[in-house]
N, C-alpha and C positions, 0 to 999 in steps of 0.2 A: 414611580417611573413608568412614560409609556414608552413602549417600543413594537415593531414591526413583526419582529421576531424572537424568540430564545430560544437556543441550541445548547443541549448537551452532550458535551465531550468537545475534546480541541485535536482529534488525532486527523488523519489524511482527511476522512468523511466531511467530519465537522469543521476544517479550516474551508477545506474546496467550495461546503455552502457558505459558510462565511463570505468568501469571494464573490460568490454569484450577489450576494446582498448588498454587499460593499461597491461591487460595479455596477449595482440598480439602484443604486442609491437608497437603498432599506434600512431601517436603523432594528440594531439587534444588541443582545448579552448572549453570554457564553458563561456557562457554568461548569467547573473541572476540577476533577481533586487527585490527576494523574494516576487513577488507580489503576489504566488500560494501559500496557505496555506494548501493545502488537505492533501500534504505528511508530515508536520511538526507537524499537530494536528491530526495523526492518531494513533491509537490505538495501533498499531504495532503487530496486533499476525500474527501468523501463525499458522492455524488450518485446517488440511485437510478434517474437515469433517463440513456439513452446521448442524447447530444443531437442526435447527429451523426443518426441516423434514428429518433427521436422512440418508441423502445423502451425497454421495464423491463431493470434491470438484471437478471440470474438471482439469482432469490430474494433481491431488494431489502428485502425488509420484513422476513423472519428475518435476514436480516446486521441491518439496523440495531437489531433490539430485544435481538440478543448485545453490537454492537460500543458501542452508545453508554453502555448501563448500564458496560460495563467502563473507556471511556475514565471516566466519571464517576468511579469506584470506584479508576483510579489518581489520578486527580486527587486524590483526597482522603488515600491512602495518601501520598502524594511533597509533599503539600500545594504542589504548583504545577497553574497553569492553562496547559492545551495544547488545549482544544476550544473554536472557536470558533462560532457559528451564524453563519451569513454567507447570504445567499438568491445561489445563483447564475441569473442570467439569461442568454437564448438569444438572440443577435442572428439576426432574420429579416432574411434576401437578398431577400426578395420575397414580395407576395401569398401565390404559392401554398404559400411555407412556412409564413405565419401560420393557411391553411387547414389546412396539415397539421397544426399545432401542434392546432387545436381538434378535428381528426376525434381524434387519441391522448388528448386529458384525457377521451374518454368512454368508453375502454379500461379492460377491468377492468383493476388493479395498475398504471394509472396517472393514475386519477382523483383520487387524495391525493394525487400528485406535482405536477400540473401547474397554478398559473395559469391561469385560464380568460377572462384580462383579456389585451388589447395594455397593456405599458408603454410609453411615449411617451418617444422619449432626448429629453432637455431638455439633454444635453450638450455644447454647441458644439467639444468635441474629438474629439466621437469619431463614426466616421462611419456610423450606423444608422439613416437613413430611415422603415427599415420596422416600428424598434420594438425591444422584447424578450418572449420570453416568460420568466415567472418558475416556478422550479424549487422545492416548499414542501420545507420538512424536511432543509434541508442548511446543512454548516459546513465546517469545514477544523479540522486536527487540524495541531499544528506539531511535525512527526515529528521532527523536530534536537531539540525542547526534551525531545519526549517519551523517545528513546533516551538522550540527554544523562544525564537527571536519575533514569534506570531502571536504566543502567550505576551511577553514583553511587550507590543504594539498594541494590544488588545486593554492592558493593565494601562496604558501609558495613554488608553484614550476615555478608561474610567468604564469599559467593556467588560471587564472580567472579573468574574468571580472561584476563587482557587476556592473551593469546597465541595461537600457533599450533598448530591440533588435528592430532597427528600421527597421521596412522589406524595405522600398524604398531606405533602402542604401543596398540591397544586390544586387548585380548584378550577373547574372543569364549565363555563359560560356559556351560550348558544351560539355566540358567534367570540368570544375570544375564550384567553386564561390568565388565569392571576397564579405567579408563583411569589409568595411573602410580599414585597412593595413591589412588584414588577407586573406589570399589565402588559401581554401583548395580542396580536391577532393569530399569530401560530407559535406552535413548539415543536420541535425540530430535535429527534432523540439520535443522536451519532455517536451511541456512546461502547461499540464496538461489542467485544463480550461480555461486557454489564447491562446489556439487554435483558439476561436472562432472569436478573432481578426485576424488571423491569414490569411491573399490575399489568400496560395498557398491549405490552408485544412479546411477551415472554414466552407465548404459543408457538411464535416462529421458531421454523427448522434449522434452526443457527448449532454448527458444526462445530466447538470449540479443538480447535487445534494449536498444541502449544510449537513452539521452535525457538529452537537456540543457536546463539552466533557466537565465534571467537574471534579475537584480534590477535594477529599473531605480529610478532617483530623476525621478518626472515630478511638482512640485510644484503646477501650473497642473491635472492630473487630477481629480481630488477625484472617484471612485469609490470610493462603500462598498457596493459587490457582487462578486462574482466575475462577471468578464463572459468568454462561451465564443463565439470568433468567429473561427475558421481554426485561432488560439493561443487558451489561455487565460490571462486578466487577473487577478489575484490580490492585492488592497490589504493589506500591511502596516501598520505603523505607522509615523509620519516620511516620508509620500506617498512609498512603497517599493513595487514593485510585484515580483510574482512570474510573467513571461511563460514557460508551454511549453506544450509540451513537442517536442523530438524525438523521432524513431522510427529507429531506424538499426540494420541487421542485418548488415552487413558490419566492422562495427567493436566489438570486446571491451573496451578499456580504459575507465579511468573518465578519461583525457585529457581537456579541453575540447576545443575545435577550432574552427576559423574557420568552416566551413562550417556547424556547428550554429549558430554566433551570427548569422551572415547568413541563413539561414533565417530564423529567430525575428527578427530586425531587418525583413527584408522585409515577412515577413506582421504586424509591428507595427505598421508604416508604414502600411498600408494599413485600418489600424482608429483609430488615433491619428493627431491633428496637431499635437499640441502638442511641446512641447520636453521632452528627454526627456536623461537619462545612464544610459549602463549602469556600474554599482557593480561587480557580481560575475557570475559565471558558473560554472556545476558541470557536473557530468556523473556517471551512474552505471549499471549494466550492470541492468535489467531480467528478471527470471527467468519468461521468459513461457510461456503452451505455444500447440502448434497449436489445440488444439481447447478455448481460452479456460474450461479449467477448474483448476481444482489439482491440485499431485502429491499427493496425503494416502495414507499407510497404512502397512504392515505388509511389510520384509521378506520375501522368500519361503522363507527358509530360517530366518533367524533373526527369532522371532516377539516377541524383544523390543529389534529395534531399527528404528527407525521415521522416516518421512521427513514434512515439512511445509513444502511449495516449490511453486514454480510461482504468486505471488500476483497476478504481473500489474502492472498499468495501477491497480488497485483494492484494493492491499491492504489500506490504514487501514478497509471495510466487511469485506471477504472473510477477513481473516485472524483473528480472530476466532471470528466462523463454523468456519472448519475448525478451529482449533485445539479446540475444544468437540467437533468432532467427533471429532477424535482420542483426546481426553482420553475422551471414552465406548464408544472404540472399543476402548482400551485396557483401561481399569479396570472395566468393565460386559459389556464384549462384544456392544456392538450395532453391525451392521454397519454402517461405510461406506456411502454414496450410492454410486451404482455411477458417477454422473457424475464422481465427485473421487478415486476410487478410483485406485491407481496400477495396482492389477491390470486395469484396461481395456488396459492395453499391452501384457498377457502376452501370449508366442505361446503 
């Protein structure tokens, strides 16, 4: 088999260059054995502004004018719906952070983002005094439906391979690679925190961070907004809620654990009163970096095999983005941001 490309991993990374190949018309495989759980149990929003100190995301408005055309464009390929617009709001602690809220909505790249109103919680369950601030131009993306139904289109075009990528069967050409019958002109590694198994990029300063989500059933709730307030509050359908997230650096598996549900229990408790069940619980290993940017590029020896990792807390915006940037980095030859560049790590 020849092909243009082979990508492994199917998570946020690895669909987003998918896309840019499929809209270039590049013929490619994808090789997966679902072992990365970070993109399947994430949260999925897309929020351009950090809420936590009332800042723009890094280049908020070019991720969303790549990531949302393309969520729309598979939506209509897979003919299912996975973006949802949802407004999320910002419970103020106090005064001084309603004042803070209004000195940032007059920030450049963050005057479209922000609400310039107190909402007033009218909710008798939930405990916000002081209000919310409302966050414009945001949704959530349901990354289970979106992987789901992307593996399914990929299987159903004779694209995908659900197994294990074994690096010592790749053999390494001058100008391509052969993995077992598969010839192509690049390889393309998006394979999250199974990087670090990884001969040819394992060097990289990849931050494993695990986190965990619950679903809770609080039928007495009846919020239709993503509320952001210690955790954040996530409305499903059938008064389901989506409470996280964890942050955990000392632990690699995608195990649950007692302690991440007691966390997420505690700081719920103290935002909600009503009655509540927890359904479900997940967990999955995060592919973060120190210096909160992505790993994107090139190889240093072999200039046609290439890496797309490191997405973060933020993929469903960010991973997009890079992957267009890879996709021009490759076939075009324009370089690299020096910020998402992997070569910022060279000695």
């Amino acid at each position: 088999m020849q092909v243009d490309y082979i990508i492994i991993g199917i998570g946020l990374a690895g669909i987003s260059f998918c896309e840019q190949l499929r809209t270039n018309k590049k013929t490619f495989v994808v090789f997966d054995n679902k072992s990365q759980q970070s993109s399947t149990v994430a949260g999925g929003l897309y929020n351009p502004v950090v809420l936590k100190r009332f800042t723009s995301v890094w280049k908020s408005e070019a991720q969303l004018e790549v990531a949302l055309p393309m969520y729309k464009q598979i939506e209509g390929t897979l003919d299912v719906k996975f973006d949802y617009k949802i407004p999320v709001r910002r419970k103020f602690a106090s005064l001084e952070e309603q004042n803070d809220w209004f000195a940032a909505s007059d920030k450049p790249g963050l005057s479209n983002y922000l609400s310039t109103g107190i909402i007033k919680n009218e909710n008798q369950y939930v405990d916000a005094p002081f209000g919310y601030g409302e966050v414009l131009q945001t949704g959530r993306i349901d990354v289970k439906c979106l992987i789901k139904n992307y593996r399914e289109h990929l299987i159903h075009k004779s694209s995908f391979f659900d197994e294990d990528f074994t690096y010592n069967d790749l053999q390494i050409g001058a100008k391509s690679v052969q993995y077992k019958n598969v010839h192509a002109k690049h390889i393309v590694f998006a394979e999250g925190f199974g990087v670090i198994k990884n001969p040819y990029f394992n060097a990289l300063p990849l931050v494993p961070t695990k986190g965990e989500l619950l679903t809770i059933h609080a039928p007495d709730l009846r919020i239709d907004f993503v509320l952001k307030a210690g955790v954040f509050l996530i409305p499903l359908e059938n008064d389901l809620y989506i409470v996280g997230a964890t942050y955990v650096w000392d632990d690699t598996t995608n195990a649950i654990t007692n302690r991440g549900k007691e966390e997420l229990l505690g700081k719920l408790k103290k935002l909600i009163s009503c009655q509540f069940e927890v359904i479900h619980q997940v967990a999955g290993v995060r592919p973060t970096v120190k210096d909160r940017r992505p790993l994107v590029g090139h190889h240093p020896k072999y200039n046609h095999m290439h890496v797309l990792n490191g997405l973060g807390t933020r993929g469903v915006m960010i991973g997009p983005y890079v992957a267009k940037k890879l996709f021009d980095a490759i076939e075009y030859g324009i370089p690299l941001e020096k910020e998402i560049d992997i070569s910022r790590f060279s000695k």
